[in-house]
C-alpha positions as CSV (number, residue, x, y, z in Angstrom):
1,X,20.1,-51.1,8.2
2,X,21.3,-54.1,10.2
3,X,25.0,-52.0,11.1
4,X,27.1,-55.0,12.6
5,X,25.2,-58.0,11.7
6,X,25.5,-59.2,8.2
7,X,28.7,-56.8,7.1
8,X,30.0,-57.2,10.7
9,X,30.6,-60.9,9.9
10,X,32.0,-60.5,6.7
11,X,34.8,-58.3,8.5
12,X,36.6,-61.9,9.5
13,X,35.4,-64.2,6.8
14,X,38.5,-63.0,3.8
15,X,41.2,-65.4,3.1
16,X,44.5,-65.6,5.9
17,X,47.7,-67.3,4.6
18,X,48.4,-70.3,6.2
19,X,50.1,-69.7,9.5
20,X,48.9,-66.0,9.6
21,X,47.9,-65.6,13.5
22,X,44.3,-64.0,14.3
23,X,43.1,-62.2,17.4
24,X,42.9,-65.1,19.1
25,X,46.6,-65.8,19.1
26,X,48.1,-64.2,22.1
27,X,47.4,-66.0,25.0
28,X,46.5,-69.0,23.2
29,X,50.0,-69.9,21.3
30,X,48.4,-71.0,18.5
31,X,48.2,-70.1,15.3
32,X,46.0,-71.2,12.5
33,X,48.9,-74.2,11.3
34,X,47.6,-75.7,14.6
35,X,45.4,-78.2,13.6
36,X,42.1,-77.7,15.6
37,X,41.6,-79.8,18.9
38,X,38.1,-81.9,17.7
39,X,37.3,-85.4,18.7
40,X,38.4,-86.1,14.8
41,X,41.6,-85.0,15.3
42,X,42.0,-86.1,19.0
43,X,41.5,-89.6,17.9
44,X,43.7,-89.2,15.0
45,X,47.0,-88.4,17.1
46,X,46.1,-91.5,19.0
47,X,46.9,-93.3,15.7
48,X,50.3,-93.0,15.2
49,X,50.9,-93.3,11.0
50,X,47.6,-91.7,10.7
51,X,46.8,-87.8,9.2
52,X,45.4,-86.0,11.7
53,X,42.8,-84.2,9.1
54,X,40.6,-87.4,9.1
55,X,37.7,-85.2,7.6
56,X,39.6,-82.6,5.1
57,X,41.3,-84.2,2.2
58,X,44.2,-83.4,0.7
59,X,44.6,-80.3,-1.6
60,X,47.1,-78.6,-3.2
61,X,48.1,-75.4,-3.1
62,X,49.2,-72.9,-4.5
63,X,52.2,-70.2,-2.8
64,X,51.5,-66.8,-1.6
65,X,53.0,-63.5,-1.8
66,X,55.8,-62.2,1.1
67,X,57.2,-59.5,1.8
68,X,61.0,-59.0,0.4
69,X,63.7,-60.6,2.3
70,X,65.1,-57.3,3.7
71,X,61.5,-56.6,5.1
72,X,62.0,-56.4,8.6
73,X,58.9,-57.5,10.4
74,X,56.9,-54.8,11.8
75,X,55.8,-54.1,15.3
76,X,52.3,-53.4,16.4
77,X,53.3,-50.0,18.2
78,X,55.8,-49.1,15.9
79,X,55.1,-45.9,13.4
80,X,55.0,-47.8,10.5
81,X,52.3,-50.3,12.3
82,X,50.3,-48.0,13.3
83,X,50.2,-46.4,9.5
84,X,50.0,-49.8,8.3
85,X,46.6,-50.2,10.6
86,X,45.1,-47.3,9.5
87,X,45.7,-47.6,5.9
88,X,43.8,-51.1,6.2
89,X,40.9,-50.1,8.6
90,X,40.2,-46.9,6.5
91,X,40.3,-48.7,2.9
92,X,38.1,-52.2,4.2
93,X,36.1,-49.3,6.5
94,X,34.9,-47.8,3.5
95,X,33.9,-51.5,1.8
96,X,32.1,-52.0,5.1
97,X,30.2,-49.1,5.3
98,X,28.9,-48.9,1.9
99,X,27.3,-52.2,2.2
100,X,25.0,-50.5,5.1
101,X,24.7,-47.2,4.7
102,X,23.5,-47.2,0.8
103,X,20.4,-49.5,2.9
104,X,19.1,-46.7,4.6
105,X,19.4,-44.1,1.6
106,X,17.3,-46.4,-1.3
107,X,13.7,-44.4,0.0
108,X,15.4,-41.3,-0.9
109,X,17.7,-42.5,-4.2
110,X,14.3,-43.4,-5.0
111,X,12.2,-40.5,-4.9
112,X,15.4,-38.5,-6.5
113,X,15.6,-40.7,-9.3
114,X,12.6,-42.1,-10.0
115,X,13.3,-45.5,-9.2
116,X,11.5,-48.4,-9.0
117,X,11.5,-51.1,-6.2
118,X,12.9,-53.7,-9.0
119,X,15.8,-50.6,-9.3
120,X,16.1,-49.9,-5.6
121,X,17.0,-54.3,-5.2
122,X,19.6,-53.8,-8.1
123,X,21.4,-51.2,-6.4
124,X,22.0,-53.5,-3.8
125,X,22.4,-56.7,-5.9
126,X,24.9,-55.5,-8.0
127,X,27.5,-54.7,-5.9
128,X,26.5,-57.8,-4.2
129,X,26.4,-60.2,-7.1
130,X,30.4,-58.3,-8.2
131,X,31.4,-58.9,-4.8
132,X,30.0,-62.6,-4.1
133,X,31.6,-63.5,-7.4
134,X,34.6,-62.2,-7.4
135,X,35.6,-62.1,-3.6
136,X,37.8,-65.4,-4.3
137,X,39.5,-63.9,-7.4
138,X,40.5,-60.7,-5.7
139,X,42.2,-62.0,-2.5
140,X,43.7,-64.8,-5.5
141,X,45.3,-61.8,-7.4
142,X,46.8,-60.3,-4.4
143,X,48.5,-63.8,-3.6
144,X,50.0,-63.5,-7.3
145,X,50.3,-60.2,-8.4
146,X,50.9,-58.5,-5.0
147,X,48.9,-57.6,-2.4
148,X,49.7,-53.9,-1.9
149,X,49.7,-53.5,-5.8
150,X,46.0,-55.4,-5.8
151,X,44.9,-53.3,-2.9
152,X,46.2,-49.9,-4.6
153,X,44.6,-51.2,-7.6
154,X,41.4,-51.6,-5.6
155,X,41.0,-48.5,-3.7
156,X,41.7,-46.6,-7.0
157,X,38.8,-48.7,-8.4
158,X,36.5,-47.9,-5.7
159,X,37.2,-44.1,-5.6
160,X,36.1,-43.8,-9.2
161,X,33.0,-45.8,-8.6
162,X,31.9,-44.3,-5.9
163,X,31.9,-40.5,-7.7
164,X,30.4,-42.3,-10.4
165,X,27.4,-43.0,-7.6
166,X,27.7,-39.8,-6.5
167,X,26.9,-37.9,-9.9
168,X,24.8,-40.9,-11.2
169,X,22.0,-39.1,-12.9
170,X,19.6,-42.2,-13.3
171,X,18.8,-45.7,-12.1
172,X,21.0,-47.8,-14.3
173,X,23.9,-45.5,-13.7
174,X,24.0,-45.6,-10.4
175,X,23.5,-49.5,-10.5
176,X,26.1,-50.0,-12.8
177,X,28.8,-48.0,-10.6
178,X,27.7,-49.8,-7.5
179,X,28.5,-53.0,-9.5
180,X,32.1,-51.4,-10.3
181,X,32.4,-50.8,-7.0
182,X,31.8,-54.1,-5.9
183,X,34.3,-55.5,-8.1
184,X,37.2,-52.5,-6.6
185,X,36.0,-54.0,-3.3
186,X,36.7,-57.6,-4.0
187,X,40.0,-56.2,-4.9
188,X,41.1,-53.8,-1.5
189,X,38.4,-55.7,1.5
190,X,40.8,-59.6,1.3
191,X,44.2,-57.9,0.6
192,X,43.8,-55.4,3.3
193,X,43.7,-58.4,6.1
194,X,46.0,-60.8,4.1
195,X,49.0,-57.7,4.2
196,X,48.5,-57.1,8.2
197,X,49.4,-60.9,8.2
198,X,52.8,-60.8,5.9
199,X,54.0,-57.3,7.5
200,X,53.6,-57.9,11.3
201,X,55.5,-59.9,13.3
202,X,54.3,-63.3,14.2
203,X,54.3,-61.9,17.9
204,X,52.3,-59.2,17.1
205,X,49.5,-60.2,14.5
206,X,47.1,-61.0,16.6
207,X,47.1,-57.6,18.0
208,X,47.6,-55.9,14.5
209,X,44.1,-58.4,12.9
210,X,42.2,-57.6,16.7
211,X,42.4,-53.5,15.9
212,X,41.7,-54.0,12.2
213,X,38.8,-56.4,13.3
214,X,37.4,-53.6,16.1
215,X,38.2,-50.7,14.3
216,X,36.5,-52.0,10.9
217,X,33.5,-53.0,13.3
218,X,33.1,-49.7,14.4
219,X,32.9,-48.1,10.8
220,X,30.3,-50.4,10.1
221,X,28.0,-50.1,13.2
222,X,27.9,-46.3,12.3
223,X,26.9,-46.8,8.8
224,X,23.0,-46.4,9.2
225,X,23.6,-43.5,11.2
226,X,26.1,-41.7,9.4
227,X,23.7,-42.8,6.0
228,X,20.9,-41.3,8.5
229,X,22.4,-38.4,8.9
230,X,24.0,-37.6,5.7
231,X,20.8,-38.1,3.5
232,X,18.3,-36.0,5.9
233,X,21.3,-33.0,6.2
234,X,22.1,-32.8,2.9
235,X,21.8,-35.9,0.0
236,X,22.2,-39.5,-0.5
237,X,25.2,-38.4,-2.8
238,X,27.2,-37.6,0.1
239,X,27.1,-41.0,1.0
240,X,29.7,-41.8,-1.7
241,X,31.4,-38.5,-2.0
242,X,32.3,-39.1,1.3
243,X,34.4,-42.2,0.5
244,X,36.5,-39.6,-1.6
245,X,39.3,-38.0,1.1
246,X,38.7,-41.8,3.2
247,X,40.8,-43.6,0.4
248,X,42.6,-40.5,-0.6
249,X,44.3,-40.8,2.8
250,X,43.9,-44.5,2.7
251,X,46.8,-44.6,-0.8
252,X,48.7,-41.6,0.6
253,X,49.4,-43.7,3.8
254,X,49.7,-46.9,1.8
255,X,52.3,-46.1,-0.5
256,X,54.4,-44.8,2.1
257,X,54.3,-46.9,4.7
258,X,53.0,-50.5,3.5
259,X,55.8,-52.5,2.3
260,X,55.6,-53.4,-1.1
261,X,56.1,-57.5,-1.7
262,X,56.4,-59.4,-4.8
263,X,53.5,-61.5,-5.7
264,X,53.8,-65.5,-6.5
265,X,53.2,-64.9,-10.0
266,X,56.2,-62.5,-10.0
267,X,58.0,-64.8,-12.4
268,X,55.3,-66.0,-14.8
269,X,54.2,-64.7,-17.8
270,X,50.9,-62.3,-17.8
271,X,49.1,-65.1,-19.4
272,X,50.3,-67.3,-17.3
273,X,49.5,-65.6,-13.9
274,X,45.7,-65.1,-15.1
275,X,45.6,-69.0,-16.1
276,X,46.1,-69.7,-12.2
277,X,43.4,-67.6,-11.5
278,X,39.9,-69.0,-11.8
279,X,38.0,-66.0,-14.3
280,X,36.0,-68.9,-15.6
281,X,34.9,-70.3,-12.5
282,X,34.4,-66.3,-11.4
283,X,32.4,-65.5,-15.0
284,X,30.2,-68.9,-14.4
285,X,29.1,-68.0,-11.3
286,X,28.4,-64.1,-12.0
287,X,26.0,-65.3,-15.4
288,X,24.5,-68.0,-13.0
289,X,23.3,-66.0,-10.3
290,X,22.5,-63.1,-12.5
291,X,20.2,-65.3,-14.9
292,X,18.6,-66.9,-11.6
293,X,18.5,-62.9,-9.2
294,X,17.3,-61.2,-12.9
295,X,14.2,-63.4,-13.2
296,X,13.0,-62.8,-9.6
297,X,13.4,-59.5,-9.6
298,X,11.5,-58.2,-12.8
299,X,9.2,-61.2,-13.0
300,X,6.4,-58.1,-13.0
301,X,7.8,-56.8,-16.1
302,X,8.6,-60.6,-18.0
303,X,6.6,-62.9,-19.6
304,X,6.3,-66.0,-17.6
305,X,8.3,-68.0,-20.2
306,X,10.7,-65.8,-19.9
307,X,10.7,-66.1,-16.0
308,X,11.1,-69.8,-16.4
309,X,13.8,-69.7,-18.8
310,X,15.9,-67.7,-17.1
311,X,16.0,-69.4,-13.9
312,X,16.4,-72.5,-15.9
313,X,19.5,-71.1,-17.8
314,X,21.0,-69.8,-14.5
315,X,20.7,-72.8,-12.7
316,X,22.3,-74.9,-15.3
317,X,24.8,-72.4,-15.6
318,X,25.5,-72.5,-11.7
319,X,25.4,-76.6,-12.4
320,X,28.4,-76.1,-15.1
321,X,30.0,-73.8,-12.4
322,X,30.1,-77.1,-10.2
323,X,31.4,-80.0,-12.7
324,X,34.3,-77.2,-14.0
325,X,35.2,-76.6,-10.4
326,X,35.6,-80.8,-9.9
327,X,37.7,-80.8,-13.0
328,X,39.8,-77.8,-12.5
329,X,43.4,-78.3,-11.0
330,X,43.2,-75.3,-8.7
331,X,39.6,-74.2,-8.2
332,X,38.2,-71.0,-7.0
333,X,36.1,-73.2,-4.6
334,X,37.2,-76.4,-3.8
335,X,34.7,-79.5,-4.0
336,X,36.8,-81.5,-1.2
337,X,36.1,-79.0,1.2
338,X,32.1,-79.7,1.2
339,X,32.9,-83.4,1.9
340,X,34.0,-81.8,5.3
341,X,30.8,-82.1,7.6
342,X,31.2,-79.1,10.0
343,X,32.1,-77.1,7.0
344,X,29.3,-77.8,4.6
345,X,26.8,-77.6,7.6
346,X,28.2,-74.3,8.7
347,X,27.8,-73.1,5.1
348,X,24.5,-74.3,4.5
349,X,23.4,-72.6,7.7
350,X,25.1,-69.6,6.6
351,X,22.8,-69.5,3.3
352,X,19.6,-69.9,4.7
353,X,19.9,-67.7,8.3
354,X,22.3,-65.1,6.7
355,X,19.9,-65.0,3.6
356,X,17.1,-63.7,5.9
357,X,19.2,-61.1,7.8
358,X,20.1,-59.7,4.7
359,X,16.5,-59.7,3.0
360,X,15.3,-58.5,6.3
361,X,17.9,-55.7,6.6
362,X,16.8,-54.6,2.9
363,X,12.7,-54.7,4.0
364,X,12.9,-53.2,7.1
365,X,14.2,-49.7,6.0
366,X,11.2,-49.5,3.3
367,X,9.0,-50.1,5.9
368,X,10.4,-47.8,8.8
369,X,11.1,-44.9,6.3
370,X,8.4,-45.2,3.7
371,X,5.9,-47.1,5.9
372,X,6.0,-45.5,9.1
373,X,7.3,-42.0,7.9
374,X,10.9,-42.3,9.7
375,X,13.5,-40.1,8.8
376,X,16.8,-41.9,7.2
377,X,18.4,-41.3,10.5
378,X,15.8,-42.3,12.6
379,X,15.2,-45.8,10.3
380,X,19.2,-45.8,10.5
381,X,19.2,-44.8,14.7
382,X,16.6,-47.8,15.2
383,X,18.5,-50.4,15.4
384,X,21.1,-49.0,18.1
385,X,20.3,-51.7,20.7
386,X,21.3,-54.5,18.0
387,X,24.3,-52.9,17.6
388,X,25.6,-52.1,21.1
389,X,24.2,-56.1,22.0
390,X,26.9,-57.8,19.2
391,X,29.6,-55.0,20.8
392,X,29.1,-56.2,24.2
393,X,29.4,-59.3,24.1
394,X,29.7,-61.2,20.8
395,X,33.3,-61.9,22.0
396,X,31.7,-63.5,25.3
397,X,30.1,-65.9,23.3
398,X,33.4,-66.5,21.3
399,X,34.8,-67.5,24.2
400,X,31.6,-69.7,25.5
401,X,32.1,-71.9,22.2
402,X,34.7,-74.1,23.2
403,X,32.6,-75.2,26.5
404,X,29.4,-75.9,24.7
405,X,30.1,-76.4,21.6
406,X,28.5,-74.8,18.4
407,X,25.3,-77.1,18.3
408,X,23.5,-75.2,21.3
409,X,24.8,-71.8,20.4
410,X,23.5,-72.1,16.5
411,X,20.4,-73.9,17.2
412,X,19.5,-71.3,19.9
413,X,20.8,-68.7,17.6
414,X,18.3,-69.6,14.8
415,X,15.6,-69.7,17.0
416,X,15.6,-66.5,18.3
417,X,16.4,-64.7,15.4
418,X,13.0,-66.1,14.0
419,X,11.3,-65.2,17.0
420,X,12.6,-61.6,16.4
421,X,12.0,-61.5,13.1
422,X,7.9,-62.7,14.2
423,X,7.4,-60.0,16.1
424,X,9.0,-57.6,13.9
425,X,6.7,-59.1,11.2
426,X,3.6,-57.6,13.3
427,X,4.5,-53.9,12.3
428,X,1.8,-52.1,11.0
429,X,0.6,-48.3,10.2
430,X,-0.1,-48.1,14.0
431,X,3.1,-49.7,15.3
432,X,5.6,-47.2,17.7
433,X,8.9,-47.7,18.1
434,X,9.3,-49.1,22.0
435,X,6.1,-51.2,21.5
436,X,5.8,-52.3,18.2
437,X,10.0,-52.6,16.7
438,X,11.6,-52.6,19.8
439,X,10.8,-56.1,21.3
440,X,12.0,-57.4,18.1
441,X,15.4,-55.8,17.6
442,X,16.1,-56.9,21.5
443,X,14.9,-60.8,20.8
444,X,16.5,-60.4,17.2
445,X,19.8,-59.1,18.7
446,X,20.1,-62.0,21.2
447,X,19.7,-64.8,18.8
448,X,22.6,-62.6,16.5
449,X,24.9,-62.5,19.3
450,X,24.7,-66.3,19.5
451,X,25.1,-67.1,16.2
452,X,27.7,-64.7,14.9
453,X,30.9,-66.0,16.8
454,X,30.2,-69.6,16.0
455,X,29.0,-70.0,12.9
456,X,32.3,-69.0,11.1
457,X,34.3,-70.9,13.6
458,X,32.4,-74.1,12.7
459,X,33.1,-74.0,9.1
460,X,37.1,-73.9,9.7
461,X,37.4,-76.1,12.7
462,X,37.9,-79.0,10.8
463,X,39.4,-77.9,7.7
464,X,43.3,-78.8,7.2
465,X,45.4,-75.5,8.2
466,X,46.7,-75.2,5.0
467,X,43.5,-74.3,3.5
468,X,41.9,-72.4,5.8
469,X,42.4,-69.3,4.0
470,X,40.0,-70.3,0.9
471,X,37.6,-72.0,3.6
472,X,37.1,-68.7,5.0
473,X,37.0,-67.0,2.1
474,X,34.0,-69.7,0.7
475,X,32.3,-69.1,3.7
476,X,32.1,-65.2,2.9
477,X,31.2,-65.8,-0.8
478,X,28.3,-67.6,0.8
479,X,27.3,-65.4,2.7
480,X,27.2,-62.8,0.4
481,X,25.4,-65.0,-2.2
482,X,22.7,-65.9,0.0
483,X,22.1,-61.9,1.0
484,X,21.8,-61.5,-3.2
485,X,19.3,-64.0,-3.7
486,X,17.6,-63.1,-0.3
487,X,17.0,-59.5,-1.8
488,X,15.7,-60.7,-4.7
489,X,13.6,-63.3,-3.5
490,X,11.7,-62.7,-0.6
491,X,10.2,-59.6,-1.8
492,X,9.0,-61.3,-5.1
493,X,7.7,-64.7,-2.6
494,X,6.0,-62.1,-0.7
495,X,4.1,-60.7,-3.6
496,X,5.6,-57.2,-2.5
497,X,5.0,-55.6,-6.4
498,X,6.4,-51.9,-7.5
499,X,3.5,-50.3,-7.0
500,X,2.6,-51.7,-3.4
501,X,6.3,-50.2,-2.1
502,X,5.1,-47.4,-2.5
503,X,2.2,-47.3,-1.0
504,X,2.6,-47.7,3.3
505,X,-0.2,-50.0,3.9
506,X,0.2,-52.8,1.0
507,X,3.7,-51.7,1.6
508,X,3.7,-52.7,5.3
509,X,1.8,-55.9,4.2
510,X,4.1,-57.5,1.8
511,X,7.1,-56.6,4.3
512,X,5.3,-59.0,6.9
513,X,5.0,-61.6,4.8
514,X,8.4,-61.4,3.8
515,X,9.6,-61.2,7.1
516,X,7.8,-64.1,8.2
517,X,9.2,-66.0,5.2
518,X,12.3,-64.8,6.8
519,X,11.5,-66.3,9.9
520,X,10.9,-69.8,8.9
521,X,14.2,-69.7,6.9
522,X,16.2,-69.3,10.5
523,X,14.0,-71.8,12.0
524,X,14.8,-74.6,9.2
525,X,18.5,-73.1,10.2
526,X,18.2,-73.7,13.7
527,X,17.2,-77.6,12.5
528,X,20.0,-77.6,10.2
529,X,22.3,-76.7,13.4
530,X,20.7,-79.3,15.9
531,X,20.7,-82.1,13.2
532,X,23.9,-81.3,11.3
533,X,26.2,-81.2,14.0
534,X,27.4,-83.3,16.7
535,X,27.0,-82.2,20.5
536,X,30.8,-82.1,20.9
537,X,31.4,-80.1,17.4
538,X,34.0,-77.0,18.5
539,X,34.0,-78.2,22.0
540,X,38.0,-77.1,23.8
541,X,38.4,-76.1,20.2
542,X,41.0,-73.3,20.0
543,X,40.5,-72.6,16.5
544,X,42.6,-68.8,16.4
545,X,39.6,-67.5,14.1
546,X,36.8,-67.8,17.4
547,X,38.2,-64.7,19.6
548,X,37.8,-62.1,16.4
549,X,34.8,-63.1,15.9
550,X,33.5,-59.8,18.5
551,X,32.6,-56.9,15.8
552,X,30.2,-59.5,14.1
């Protein structure tokens, strides 16, 4: 429903190797080795003897995949370049628009199957919950086992999940493919950015990421409208057969023209290559959030003891997650990196505004389509202005950051998003579009644009370069997590029950509610922002990560 917002930032949040250049790099110089150009570090080469990554403590690491050694580095206009981009945009593209476009089909995968709200939040939770857990673990894999073979491996995957979807012939089949596809999509979305890094050129990556990053953003921002267009013409299973001849022509191009590279596990035994991967850490946090998403979502149908248990269980579960991560040699998610302040205040703001976008993404389609009587392509065509706002100039405000900082830009950011959400809260049966939804997709939009760019760019600007790869990639999971539970959770804190989704006026209610739940969730953001961060935070900062920050 939201088509750049929430799966537009995602688009630049996947793990880089260290030294891999982003669109940010020509003109600049600098790649992501450079450490970035804060006060912290500033004072830090005034200290001779000193390490310049006063905040970010050493970690180890562990060594990627390359590309053979009679690889010749490819050019961005080259043929093989060119393939190499396409393969990419169409493989992540696909990811990408799945995440939005299924958003605007659930009224109608409904009424075909029969399904429930609590079904209709599954559908999106389980590829969610796959995704969020495994995100880490797939870009991992690719390091050891290869990243073309990992991204063959998870195109493949998502092919025969999504004609699973297509010919799903009841609720829980069609949730359990989306979950299979959300674990083919951990797989292809993190290798499909890491192999444009270890193919191009060093001259030429920037360019290479910058068209993966525009072009990915553009199959994203048509999502609702393709969805729209597709369910009202013909059926909400076109949405996934459609994915069909994308990654048929994604592998074709893929096998022959992506080079293939040996993976840093090449040399290990198979028992040893899965040891360096965290599963456990992946399993812990899949049973957590499940245990704690379960509960909320069919606490009409369980027992309150049962309720209680479960979100007890998951939370202790999530708990364990955190002391086997502290003990673990090579964890999926670092502790040290939390004891970096930008980075745990850019993630914390990422899990309660990004959690509201989601939920509100998720809400607002019910209500449009089944509230309002909008067609899927109207519901999906509704929120053009959002989208053409983040296009225009999302990058502008990439490029404002190192003059103002992040502070101003976030805690603005979170302000107007909850002012957009407020008025978008005041829909009702009566409510037209230019008067009533409007207003609060232009004030939403505004308060996007200025938190999109930066938020990402916080979280990495002090982190040591070489571990800015599984930085970003933390800062996705987030993300991601916080959209899981937001689904779950503010339709349940709302009071928004089965039987009132599908009626438009208790419907229309509990959607308010929600969305002004929403809305103080971006204000305690904004607070989080102003408090959390120091005024010169990201000021001259050059991190390479800010300029591809513009399809958002």
């Amino acid at each position: 429903m939201l088509p750049a917002t929430v799966a537009a930032k995602r688009h630049h949040d996947y793990a880089l190797p260290a030294g891999a250049p982003t669109a940010n790099d020509e003109g600049t110089g600098m790649t992501s080795n450079d450490p970035p150009a804060s006060d912290d570090y500033d004072r830090a080469a005034e200290r001779p003897g000193e390490d310049a990554a006063v905040d970010a403590p050493a970690v180890e690491t562990e060594s990627v995949a390359t590309a053979p050694a009679d690889v010749e580095p490819i050019e961005f206009g080259s043929r093989q370049g060119r393939l190499i981009i396409t393969a990419t945009v169409l493989a992540s593209g696909v990811a990408f628009l799945d995440s939005t476009v299924v958003t605007v089909a659930l009224p109608r995968i409904g009424t075909d199957l029969g399904a429930e709200f609590s079904a209709l939040q599954w559908v999106l939770n389980s590829y969610l919950l796959a995704l969020g857990a495994l995100v880490l673990v797939g870009g991992a894999l690719g390091d050891l086992l290869g990243r073309r073979r990992v991204f063959l491996i998870g195109m493949w995957g998502f092919g025969v999940a999504s004609l699973l979807c297509a010919v799903a012939w009841s609720p829980g089949a069609l949730i359990g493919a989306r979950a299979l596809q959300g674990v083919s999509a951990a797989m292809l979305t993190p290798t499909s950015l890491a192999i444009l890094s270890s193919t191009f050129a060093s001259e030429h990556r920037g360019r290479a990421i910058g068209a993966w990053s525009g072009l990915s953003g553009v199959t994203t921002a048509i999502g609702p409208f393709v969805g729209g267009w597709l369910v009202d013409a013909a059926s909400w299973r076109w949405i996934f057969l459609l994915n069909l001849p994308l990654l048929a022509g994604a592998i074709i191009v893929t096998r022959s023209a992506v080079p293939a590279d040996r993976g840093a596990g090449s040399g290990l035994a198979r028992r040893d290559v899965f040891t360096r991967v965290d599963l456990p850490g992946a399993a812990l946090t899949a049973t957590g959030l499940g245990l704690v998403v379960a509960a909320l979502i069919e606490v009409e149908r369980l027992p309150t003891w049962a309720v209680l248990t479960s979100v007890l269980a998951g939370s202790a579960t999530l708990g364990g997650f955190a002391l086997y991560e502290r003990w673990r040699t090579l964890p999926m998610m670092p502790p040290e990196l939390f004891r970096i302040r930008t980075f745990s205040v850019a993630n914390l703001f990422t899990v309660v505004v990004y959690a509201s976008l989601t939920g509100m993404g998720f809400l607002i389609s019910l209500a449009l389509q089944r509230g309002l009587g909008y067609s899927a392509l109207a519901a999906g065509a509704s929120t053009i202005p959002l989208t053409l706002m983040l296009l225009a100039f999302s990058a502008r405000v990439g490029a404002l950051l190192p003059r103002t900082g992040a502070r101003p830009l976030l805690t603005a950011g979170g302000v107007l998003t909850a002012l957009g959400l407020l008025l978008l809260s005041t829909i009702d049966l009566d409510t037209t579009y230019l008067t009533g939804v409007l207003p609060g997709v232009l004030v939403f939009a505004v308060g996007l644009v200025l938190l999109v760019a930066p938020v990402t760019t916080t979280a990495l600007t002090d982190v040591p370069a070489a571990r800015q790869g599984v930085a970003s990639g933390v800062n996705n999971a987030v993300a991601r997590i916080a959209g899981l539970l937001a689904v779950a959770v503010l339709p349940a804190a709302a009071g928004l029950s089965s039987t009132g989704a599908t009626d438009p006026g208790p419907l229309l209610d509990g959607v308010s509610t929600a969305l002004r739940i929403a809305a103080v969730s971006c204000l305690v953001g904004a607070v989080i922002a102003w408090i959390g961060l120091r005024p010169r935070d990201c000021r001259r900062t050059h991190v390479t990560i800010a300029a591809s920050q513009s399809g958002r």
